[in-house]
KEZAKE-880820 format. One line per 2 residues: for each residue x, y, z of C-alpha. Coordinates in nm, 3 decimals, decimal comma. Layout:
BEGIN
X Y Z ~ ...
***
This chain:
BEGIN
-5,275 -8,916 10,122 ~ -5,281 -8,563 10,020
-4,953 -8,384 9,878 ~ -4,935 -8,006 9,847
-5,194 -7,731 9,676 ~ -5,043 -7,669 9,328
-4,996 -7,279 9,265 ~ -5,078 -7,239 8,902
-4,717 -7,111 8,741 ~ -4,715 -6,737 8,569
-4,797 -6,726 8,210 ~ -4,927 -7,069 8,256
-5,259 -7,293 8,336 ~ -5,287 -7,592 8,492
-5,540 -7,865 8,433 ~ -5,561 -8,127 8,726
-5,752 -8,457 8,737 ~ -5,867 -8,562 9,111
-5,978 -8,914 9,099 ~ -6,002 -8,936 9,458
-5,986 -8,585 9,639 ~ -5,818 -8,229 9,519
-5,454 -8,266 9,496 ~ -5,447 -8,620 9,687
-5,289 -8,967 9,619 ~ -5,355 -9,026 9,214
-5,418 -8,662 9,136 ~ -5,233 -8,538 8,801
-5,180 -8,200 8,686 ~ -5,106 -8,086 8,375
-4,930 -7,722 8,346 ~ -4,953 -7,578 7,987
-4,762 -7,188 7,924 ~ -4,922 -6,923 7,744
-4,812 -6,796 7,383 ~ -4,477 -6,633 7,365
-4,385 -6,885 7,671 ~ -4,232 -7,235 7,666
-4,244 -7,425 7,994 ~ -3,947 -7,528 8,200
-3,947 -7,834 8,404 ~ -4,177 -8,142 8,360
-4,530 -8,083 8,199 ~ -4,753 -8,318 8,424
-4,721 -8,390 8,794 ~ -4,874 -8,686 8,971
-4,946 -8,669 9,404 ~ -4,736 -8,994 9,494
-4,842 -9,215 9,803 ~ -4,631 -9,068 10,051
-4,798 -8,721 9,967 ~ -4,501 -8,585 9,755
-4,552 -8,453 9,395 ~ -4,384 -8,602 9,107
-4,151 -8,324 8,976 ~ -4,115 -7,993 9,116
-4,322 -7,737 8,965 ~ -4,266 -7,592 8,640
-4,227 -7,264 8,527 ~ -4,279 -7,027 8,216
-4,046 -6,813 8,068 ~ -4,104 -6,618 7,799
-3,945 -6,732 7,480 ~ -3,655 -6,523 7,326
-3,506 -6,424 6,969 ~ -3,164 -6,503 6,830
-2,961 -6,124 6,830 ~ -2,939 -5,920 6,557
-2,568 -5,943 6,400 ~ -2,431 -5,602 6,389
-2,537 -5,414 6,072 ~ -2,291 -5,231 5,834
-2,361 -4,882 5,772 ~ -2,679 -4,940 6,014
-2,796 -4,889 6,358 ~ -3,063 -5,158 6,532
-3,363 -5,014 6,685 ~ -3,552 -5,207 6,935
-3,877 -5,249 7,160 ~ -3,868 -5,483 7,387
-4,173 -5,567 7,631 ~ -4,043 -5,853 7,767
-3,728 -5,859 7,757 ~ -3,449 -5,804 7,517
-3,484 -5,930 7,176 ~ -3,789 -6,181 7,313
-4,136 -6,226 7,219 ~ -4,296 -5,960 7,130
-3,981 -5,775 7,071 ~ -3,977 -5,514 6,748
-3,704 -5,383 6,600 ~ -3,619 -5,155 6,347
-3,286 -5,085 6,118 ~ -3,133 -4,737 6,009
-2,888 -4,687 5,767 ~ -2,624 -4,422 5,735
-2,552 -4,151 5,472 ~ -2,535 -4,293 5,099
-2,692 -4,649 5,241 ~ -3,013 -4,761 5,164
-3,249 -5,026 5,359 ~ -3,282 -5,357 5,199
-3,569 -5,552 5,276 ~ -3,835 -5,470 5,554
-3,846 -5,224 5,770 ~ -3,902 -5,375 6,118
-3,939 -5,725 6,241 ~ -4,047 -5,873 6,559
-3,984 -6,171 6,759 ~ -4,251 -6,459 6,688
-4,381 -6,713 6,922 ~ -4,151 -6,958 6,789
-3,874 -6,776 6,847 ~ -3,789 -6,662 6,498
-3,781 -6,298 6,386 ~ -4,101 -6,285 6,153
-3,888 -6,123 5,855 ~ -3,556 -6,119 5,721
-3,329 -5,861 5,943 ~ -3,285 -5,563 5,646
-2,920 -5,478 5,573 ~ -2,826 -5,143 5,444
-2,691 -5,135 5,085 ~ -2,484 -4,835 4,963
-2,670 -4,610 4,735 ~ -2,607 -4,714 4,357
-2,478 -4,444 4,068 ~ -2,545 -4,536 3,715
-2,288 -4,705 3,584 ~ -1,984 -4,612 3,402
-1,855 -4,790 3,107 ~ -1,537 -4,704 2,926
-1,590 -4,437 2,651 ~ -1,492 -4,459 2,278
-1,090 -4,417 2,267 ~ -1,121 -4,377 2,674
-1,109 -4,580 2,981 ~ -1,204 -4,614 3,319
-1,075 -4,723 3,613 ~ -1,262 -4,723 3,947
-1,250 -4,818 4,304 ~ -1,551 -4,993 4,472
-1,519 -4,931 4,813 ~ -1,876 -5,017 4,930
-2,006 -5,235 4,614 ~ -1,982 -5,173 4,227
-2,058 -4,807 4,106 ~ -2,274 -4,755 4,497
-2,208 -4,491 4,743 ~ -1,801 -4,394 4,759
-1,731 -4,537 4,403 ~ -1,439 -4,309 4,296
-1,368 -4,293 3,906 ~ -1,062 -4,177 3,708
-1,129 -4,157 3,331 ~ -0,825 -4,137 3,059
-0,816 -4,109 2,683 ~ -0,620 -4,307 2,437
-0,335 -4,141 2,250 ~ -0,485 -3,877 1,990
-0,765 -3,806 2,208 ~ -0,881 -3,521 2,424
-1,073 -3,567 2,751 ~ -1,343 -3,333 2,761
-1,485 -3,319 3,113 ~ -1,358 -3,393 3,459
-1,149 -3,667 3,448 ~ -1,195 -3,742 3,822
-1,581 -3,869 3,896 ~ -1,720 -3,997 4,316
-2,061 -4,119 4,334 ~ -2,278 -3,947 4,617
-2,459 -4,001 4,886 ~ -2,776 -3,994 4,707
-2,655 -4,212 4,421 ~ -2,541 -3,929 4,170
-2,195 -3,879 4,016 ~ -2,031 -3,538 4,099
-2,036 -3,441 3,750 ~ -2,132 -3,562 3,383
-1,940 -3,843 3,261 ~ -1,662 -3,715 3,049
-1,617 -3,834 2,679 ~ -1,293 -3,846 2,443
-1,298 -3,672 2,147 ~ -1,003 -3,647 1,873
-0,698 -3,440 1,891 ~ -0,832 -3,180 1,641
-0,559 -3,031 1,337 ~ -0,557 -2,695 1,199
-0,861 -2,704 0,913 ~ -0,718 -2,739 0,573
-0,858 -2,562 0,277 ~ -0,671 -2,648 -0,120
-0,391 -2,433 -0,218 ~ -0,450 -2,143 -0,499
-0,443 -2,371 -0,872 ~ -0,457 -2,698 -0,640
-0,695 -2,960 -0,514 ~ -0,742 -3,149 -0,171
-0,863 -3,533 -0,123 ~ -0,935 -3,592 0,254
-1,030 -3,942 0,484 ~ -1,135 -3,834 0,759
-1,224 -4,171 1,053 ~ -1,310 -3,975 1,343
-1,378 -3,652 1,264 ~ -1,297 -3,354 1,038
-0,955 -3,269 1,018 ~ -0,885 -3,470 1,317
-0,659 -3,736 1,463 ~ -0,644 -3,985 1,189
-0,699 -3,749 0,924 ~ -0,557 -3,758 0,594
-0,489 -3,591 0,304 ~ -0,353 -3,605 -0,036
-0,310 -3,258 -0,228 ~ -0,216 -3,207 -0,597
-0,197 -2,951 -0,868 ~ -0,410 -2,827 -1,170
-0,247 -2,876 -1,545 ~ 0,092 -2,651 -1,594
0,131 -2,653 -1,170 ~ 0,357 -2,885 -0,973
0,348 -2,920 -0,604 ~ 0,653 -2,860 -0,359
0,662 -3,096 -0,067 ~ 0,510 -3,477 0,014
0,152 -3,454 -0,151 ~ 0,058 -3,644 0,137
-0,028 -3,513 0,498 ~ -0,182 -3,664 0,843
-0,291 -3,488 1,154 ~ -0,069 -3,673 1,460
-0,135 -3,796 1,746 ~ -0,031 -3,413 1,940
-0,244 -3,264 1,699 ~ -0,039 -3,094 1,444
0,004 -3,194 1,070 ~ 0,277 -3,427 0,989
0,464 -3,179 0,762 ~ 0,408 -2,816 0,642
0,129 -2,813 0,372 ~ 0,221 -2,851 0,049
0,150 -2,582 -0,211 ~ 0,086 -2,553 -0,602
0,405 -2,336 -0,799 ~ 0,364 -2,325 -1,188
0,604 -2,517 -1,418 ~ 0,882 -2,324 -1,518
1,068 -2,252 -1,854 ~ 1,393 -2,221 -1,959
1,436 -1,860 -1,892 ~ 1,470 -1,656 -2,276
1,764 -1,454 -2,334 ~ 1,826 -1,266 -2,637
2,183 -1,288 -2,581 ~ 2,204 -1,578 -2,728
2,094 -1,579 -3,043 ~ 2,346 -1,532 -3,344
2,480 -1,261 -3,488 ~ 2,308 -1,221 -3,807
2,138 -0,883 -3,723 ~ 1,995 -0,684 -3,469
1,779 -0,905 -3,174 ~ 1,439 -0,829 -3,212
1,214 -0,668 -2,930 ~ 1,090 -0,879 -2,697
0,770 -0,776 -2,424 ~ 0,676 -1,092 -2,254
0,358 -1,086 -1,984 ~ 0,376 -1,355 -1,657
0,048 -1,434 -1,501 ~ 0,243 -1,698 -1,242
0,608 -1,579 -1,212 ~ 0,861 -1,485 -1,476
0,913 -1,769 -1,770 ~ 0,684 -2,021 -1,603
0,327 -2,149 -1,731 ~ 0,138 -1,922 -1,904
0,410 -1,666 -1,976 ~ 0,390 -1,488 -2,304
0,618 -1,329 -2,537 ~ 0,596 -1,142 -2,853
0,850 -1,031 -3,066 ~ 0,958 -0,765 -3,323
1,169 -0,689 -3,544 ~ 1,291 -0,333 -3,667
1,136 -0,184 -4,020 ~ 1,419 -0,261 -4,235
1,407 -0,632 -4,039 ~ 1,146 -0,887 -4,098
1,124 -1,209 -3,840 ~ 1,284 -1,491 -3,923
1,037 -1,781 -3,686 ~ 0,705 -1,733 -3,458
0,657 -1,405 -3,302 ~ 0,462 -1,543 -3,017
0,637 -1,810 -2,734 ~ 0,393 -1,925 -2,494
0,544 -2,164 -2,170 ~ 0,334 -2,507 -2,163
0,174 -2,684 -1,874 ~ 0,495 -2,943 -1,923
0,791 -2,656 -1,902 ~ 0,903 -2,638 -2,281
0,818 -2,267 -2,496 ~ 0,595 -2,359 -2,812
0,882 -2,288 -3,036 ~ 1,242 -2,189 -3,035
1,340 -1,814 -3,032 ~ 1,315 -1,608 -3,364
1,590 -1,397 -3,516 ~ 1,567 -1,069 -3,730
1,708 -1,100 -4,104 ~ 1,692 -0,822 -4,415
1,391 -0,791 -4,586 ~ 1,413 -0,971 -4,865
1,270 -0,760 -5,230 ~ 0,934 -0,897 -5,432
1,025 -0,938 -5,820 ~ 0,854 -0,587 -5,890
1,057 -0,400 -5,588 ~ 1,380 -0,592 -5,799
1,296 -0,466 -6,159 ~ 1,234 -0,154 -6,041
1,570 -0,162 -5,845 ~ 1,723 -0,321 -6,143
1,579 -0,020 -6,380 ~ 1,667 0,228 -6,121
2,027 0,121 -6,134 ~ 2,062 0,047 -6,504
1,935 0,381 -6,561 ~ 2,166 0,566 -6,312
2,437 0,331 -6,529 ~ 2,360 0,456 -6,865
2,322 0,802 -6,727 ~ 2,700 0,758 -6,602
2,851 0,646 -6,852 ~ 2,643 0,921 -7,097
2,793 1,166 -6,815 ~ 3,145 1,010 -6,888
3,134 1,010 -7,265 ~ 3,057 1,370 -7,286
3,296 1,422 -7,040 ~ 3,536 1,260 -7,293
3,413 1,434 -7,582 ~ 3,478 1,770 -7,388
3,804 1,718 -7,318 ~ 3,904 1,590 -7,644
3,758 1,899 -7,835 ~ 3,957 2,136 -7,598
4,287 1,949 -7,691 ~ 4,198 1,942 -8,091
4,094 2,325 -8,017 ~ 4,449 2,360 -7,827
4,665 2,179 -8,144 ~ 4,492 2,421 -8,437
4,614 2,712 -8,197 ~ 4,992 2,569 -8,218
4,968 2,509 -8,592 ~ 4,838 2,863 -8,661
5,139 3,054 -8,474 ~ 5,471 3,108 -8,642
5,682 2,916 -8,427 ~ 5,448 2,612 -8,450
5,789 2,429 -8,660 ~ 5,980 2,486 -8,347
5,713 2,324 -8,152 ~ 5,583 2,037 -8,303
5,711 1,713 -8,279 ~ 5,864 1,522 -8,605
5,695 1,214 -8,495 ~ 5,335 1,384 -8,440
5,084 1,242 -8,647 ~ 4,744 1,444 -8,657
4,457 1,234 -8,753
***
């Protein structure tokens, strides 16, 4: 019994065994597919006894590839000779702007029905990466992966600190930042330099004469400062109080005024290197010729506000023993002189009367004019 000739399928070849004659009773064929083809139907047919085959005959159809899922940021690219995404089939991925491909290129569908590499993906482009800054901080948004393509940056400083830079940073298509990082830097305070007859001690933890800052001032010997001795550069920048400076000690003002009344005040021409009656004033004193100075003729103020010594006073001269004898001599002299002066005197006056009486007693009416009781010695 002979069944029908066997047309050999597409893509296929069939191998038949004829025991008896070509495609009769007891023949069996066996249909095998090509590469890139897997056979549908039954693989081997055998020509029954009442001339029928055992199974229809099979077919080859070419073998096909899972899809592609849909790329991010991508496009798929494909070849297909056979039909879509089947053996043979190559394909190809491109990215968009800022996206890079990650892994290879192209694949193509295998024989087995697998793609023969890992479908690429597109991955954003990357920026360096940003980390918070001293005294700063930044906070981002990662809208396409950490510090990739899109990544947009704000940066802020802490209190006492100045941004320097744009504060507002977007990473770029071809993985740059728009601009240089920015950095902090401390809130800087007008530079201080030590008041005149003063001295400065400054710390100093960020920077000079910056946020943070501080400083202690003080004052040479005879000098006392006015204000807090200490001052710190805030937060805004400015200095916590008006800087302190270095006045000299003052003395009680001197008045001659008040001195007491025991003569004339002497002279008095004082000098003030740092202000009137305050450290280092001087003052000298004199008294007139017929005056000598009764204390120091030379006040100087003192680093701790006092005058070396109280004020002096002008008395009288007072005589050496010579200067007195001679006075004494001078004056005895001029005495005896006097009273030589007076006795003559004396003895003048009493010869004129004597002279006057002989007159009387020598004239005729001397009896009339003399006096009982007058007794001439």
């Amino acid at each position: 019994v002979a069944c029908d000739p066997l047309v050999t399928p597409a893509k296929s070849h069939l191998t038949c065994a004829d025991p008896l004659e070509k495609f009769s009773f007891r023949s069996s064929c066996k249909a095998t597919c090509e590469e890139g083809y897997t056979l549908r139907g039954e693989t081997t047919l055998t020509c029954l006894s009442d001339g029928n085959w055992s199974a229809p005959t099979p077919a080859c159809e070419v073998i096909r590839c899972d899809a592609p899922e849909s790329v991010h940021h991508g496009s798929v690219h494909c070849q297909d000779h056979l039909g879509e995404f089947s053996y043979g089939s190559l394909c190809w991925l491109e990215c968009g702007a800022g996206f890079t491909l990650k892994g290879s290129n192209s694949t193509y569908c295998t024989s087995q029905g697998k793609w023969s590499q890992e479908f690429p993906v597109c991955q954003a482009q990357q920026c360096s990466p940003l980390i918070d800054s001293s005294h700063g901080t930044v906070i981002c948004t990662h809208p396409n992966g950490q510090f990739s393509f899109g990544t947009v940056c704000e940066v802020s400083c802490q209190a006492g600190f100045k941004l320097h830079g744009t504060p507002r940073m977007e990473c770029l298509e071809m993985g740059k930042w728009t601009d240089t990082p920015p950095f902090c830097l401390a809130q800087q305070c007008p530079h201080l330099t030590a008041s005149e007859n003063g001295w400065m001690n400054c710390s100093h933890p960020h920077s000079l004469f910056s946020y943070g800052s501080q400083c202690f001032l003080g004052c040479e010997t005879g000098f006392e400062i006015t204000g807090e001795p200490g001052i710190k550069c805030s937060a805004s920048g400015n200095w916590s109080q008006e800087v302190p400076s270095c006045a000299a000690v003052r003395c009680e003002p001197l008045s001659l005024s008040h001195l007491p009344e025991l003569g004339p005040p002497p002279s008095m021409n004082c000098s003030h290197p740092h202000g009137n009656f305050s450290f280092g004033s001087q003052c000298m004193f004199r008294c007139a010729k017929s005056h000598e100075l009764n204390g120091t003729s030379q006040l100087i103020c003192s680093s701790i506000g006092y005058w070396t010594n109280s004020l002096p006073r002008c008395v009288v001269k007072e005589m050496s023993v010579s200067a007195g004898i001679l006075m004494y001599a001078a004056v005895g002299a001029a005495s005896s002189a006097g009273l030589l002066l007076l006795g003559g005197l004396m003895f003048l006056l009493m010869r004129q009367f004597t002279k006057k009486a002989h007159y009387s007693l020598n004239d005729s009416s001397w009896e009339e004019n003399l006096n009982p009781s007058f007794e001439f010695n």
